[in-house]
Each structure stands twice: as structure tokens, then as C-alpha cells.
C-alpha positions as CSV (number, residue, x, y, z in Angstrom):
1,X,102.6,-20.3,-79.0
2,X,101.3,-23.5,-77.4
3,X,97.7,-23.2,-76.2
4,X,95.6,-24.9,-74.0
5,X,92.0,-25.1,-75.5
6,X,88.6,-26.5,-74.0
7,X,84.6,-26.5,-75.1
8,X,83.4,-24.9,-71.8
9,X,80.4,-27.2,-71.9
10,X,82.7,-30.1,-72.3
11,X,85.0,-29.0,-68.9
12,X,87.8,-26.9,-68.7
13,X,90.4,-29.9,-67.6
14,X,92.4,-27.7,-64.9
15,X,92.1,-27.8,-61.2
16,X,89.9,-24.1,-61.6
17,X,87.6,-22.9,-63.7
18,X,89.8,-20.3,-65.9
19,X,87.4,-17.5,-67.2
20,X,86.5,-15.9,-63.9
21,X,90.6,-14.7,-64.1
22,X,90.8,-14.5,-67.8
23,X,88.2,-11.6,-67.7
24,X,89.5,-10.5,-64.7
25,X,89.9,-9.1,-62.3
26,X,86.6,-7.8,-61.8
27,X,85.2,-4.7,-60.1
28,X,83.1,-6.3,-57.1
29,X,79.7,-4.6,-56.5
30,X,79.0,-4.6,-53.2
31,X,74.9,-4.5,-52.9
32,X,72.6,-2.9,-50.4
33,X,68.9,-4.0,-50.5
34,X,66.6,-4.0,-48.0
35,X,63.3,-6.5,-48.6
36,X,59.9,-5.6,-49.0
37,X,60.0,-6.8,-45.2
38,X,62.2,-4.1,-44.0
39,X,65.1,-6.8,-43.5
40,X,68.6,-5.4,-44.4
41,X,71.2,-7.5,-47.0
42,X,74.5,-6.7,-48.3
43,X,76.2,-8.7,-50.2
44,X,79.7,-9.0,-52.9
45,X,79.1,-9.5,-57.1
46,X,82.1,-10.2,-58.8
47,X,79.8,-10.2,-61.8
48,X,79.2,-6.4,-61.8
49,X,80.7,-3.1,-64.1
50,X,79.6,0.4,-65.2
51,X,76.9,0.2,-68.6
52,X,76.5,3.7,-69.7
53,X,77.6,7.4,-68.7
54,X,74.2,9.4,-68.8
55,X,72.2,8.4,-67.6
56,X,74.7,6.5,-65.3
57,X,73.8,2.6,-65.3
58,X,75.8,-0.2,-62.9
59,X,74.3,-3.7,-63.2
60,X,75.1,-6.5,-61.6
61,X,74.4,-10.2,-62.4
62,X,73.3,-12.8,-59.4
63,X,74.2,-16.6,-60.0
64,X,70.8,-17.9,-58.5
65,X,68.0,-15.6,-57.4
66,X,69.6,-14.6,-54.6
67,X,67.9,-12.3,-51.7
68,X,69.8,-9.2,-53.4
69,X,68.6,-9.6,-57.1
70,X,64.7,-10.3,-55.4
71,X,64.9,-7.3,-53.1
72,X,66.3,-5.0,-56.0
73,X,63.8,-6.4,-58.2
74,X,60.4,-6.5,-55.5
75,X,61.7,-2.5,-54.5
76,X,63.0,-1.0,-57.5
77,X,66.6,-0.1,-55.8
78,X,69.8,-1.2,-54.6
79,X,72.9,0.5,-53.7
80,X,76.6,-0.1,-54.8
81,X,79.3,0.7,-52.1
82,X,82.9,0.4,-53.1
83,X,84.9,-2.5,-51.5
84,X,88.4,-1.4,-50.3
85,X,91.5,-3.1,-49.0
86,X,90.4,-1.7,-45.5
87,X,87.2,-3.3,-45.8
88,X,88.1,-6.7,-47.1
89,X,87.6,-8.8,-44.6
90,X,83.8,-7.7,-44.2
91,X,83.6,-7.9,-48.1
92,X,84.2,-11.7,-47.7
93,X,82.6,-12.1,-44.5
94,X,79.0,-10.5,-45.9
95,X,79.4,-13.2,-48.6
96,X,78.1,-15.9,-46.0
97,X,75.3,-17.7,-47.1
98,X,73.5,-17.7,-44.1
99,X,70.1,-16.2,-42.7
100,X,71.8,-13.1,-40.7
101,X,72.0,-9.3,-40.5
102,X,75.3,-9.0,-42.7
103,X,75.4,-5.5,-41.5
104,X,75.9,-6.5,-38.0
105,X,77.8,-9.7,-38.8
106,X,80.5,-7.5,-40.3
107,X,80.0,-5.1,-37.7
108,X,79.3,-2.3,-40.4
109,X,77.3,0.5,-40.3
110,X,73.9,0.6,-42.5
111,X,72.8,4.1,-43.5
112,X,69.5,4.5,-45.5
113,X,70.2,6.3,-49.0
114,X,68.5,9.8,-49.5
115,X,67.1,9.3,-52.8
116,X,66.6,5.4,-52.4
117,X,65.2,3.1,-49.7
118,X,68.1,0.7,-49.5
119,X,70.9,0.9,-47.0
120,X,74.3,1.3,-48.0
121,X,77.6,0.9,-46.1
122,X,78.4,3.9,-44.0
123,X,82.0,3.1,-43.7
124,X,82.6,2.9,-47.5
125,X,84.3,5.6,-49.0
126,X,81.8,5.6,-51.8
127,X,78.7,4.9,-52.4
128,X,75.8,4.9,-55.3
129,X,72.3,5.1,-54.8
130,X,70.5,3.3,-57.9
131,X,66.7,2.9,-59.4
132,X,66.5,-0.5,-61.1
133,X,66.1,0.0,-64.8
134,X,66.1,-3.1,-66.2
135,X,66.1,-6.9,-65.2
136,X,65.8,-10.4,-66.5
137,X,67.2,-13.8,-66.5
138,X,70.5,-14.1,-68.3
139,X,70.2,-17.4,-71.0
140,X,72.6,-19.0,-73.2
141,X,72.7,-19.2,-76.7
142,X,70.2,-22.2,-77.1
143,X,67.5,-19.5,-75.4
144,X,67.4,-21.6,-72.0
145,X,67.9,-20.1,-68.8
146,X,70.9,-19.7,-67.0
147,X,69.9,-19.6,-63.7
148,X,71.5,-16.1,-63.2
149,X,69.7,-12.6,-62.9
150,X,71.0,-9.4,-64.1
151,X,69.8,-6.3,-62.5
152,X,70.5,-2.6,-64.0
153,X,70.1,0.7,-62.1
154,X,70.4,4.1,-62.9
155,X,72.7,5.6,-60.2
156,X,70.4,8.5,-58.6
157,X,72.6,9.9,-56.3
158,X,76.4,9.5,-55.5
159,X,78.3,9.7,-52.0
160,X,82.4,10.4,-52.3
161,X,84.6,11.1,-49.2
162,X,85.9,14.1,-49.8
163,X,89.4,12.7,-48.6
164,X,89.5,11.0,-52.4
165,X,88.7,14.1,-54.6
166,X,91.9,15.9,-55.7
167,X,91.8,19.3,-57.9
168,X,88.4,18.3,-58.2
169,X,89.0,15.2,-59.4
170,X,88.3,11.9,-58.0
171,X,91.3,9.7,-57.3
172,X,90.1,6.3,-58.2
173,X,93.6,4.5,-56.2
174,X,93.3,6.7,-53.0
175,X,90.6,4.7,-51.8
176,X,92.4,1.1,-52.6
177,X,89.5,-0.7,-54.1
178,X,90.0,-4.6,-54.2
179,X,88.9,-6.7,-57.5
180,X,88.0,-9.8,-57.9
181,X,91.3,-11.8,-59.4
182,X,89.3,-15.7,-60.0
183,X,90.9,-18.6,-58.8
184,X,89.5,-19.8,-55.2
185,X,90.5,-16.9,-53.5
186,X,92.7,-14.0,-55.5
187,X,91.8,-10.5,-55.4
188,X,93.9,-7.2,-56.2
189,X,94.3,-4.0,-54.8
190,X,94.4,-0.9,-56.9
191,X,97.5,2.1,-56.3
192,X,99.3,3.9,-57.9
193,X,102.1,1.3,-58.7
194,X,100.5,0.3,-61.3
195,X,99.4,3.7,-62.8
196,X,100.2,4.7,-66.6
197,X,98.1,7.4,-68.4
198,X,96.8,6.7,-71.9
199,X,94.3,10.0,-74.1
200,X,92.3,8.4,-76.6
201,X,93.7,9.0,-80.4
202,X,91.3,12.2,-81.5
């Protein structure tokens, strides 16, 4: 096959950077922090995934120290609220780069976790309520900073709507989470179209 390759510290050559969609797409954490001030913040990561079962560990990684990583790190927790098809549009809208209340520039609901002093999003289906672990700046492989932060949490306690558990299961496309697709503005929606069952080879 023909193949186009590039030195990412030399450019890429196309009209978007490529890797964002070639490791894609990518589960968005959607972070509730509240600052040491008692302000309120939620905010989409693109740069986020699942570490480890038990204890359970998310992490997500900020590109600049960004009010979410600082709160996280100044308070010790963050929560992770899944971002749905029906909740797009205030995904992307609590994205803005602004000094505001995203809660009540998307017109969403905060709701202060039981176990953790950060809101999380009362409208989302789920939500995870996390004790950061671990954080530190991200570098490359000369050792320099990147001028990212990732932040790890140990998920302390879980809300599910009930709606989405089936047999006692839960149903992962019932709640149509979006990913992150790369690109300038792709995303996908998860259903059961796409669905095919693989057991690990014992």
C-alpha cells in the first residue's frame, strides 16, 4: 500500500493534524471541579480513558494548566459525567474559553457529589465521583515539558440512571455517548448498529 509518512516535529503536511482521528475516536471526559474559591467549572477532555479496574482509575490529560487540572489538583477531586448525543450541544458549549459559570451557560444542573466536593452534571445519565491519585506534567522523550497535565483519580463513588442497567447489566449504547472523532469538528455516537460481541480466547 501507498503511505503517507511525516516526522510529527517536522509537520504533518495535510490541512489537519491526523493523530487526534488515528487514535480515535476518543472517550470525552467531561470534568466537574469546583476551585478552592467555591467557583464551579466543567469542562470536555478528549484526552481522557479508564487506567485500571480496582481500584477504578480515569485520568485525564489538560493541554495547558487549565482551571480543571488546577482545581483537581489544589482539591484532591474532580468528577467525570458521561457526554451524550442529548447533551452535545452543552458538551461543546462548556468548552468556551471564557471566564463564566459553564453550568449556567449550558443551562445544566450542578449537583455536589456525596463522597467528593466537586459538582457534577445532574442531567447526565452517569456520573463518577473521583479522589485524585496521581498528577504531573506530561514531557517528551528529550525530558522537556509538554505543557500538558495529566490528572488520575480513583473513582469513589458511581451514579447510573437506572433507565440504562438491563438484567443487571449496564448498557453502555442506551445512553448514546458521543466520542471525540479529530478533525475540526467530528464526533460519533455510540448504538447498537455498530455492536458485535467478541470473549477473550481462555
Amino acid at each position: 500500500m501507498t503511505t503517507h509518512f511525516y516526522e510529527p516535529s517536522q509537520g504533518h503536511g495535510l490541512k489537519h493534524d491526523p493523530m487526534s482521528a488515528i487514535v480515535g475516536p476518543r472517550v470525552i471526559g467531561w470534568i466537574g471541579t469546583q476551585s478552592t474559591d467555591g467557583v464551579l467549572n466543567l469542562a470536555p477532555y478528549s484526552f481522557c480513558t479508564m487506567f485500571n479496574y480496582r481500584p477504578p482509575i480515569i485520568g485525564f490529560s489538560s493541554v495547558g494548566y487549565k482551571d480543571s487540572a488546577r482545581n483537581a489538583i489544589s482539591t484532591g477531586v474532580f468528577t467525570w459525567n458521561l457526554a451524550t448525543r442529548a447533551l452535545a450541544e452543552q458538551v461543546n458549549l462548556s468548552s468556551i474559553e471564557q471566564p463564566v459559570d459553564e453550568f449556567a451557560f449550558t443551562g445544566l444542573t450542578p449537583c455536589m457529589g456525596d463522597k467528593v466536593t466537586a459538582p457534577y452534571v445532574s442531567e447526565s445519565p452517569v456520573s463518577l465521583e473521583c479522589r485524585v491519585s496521581q498528577h504531573f506534567e506530561l514531557t517528551g522523550s528529550d525530558g522537556k515539558g509538554a505543557g500538558a497535565w495529566m490528572v488520575f483519580g480513583e473513582v469513589v463513588g458511581v451514579h447510573i440512571a437506572t433507565e440504562h442497567i438491563r438484567d443487571g447489566v449496564y448498557h453502555c449504547a442506551s445512553a448514546h455517548p458521543v466520542l471525540r472523532g479529530g478533525g475540526p469538528k467530528d464526533y460519533y455516537e455510540i448504538t447498537d448498529d455498530t455492536l458485535f460481541g467478541l470473549y477473550r480466547p481462555r
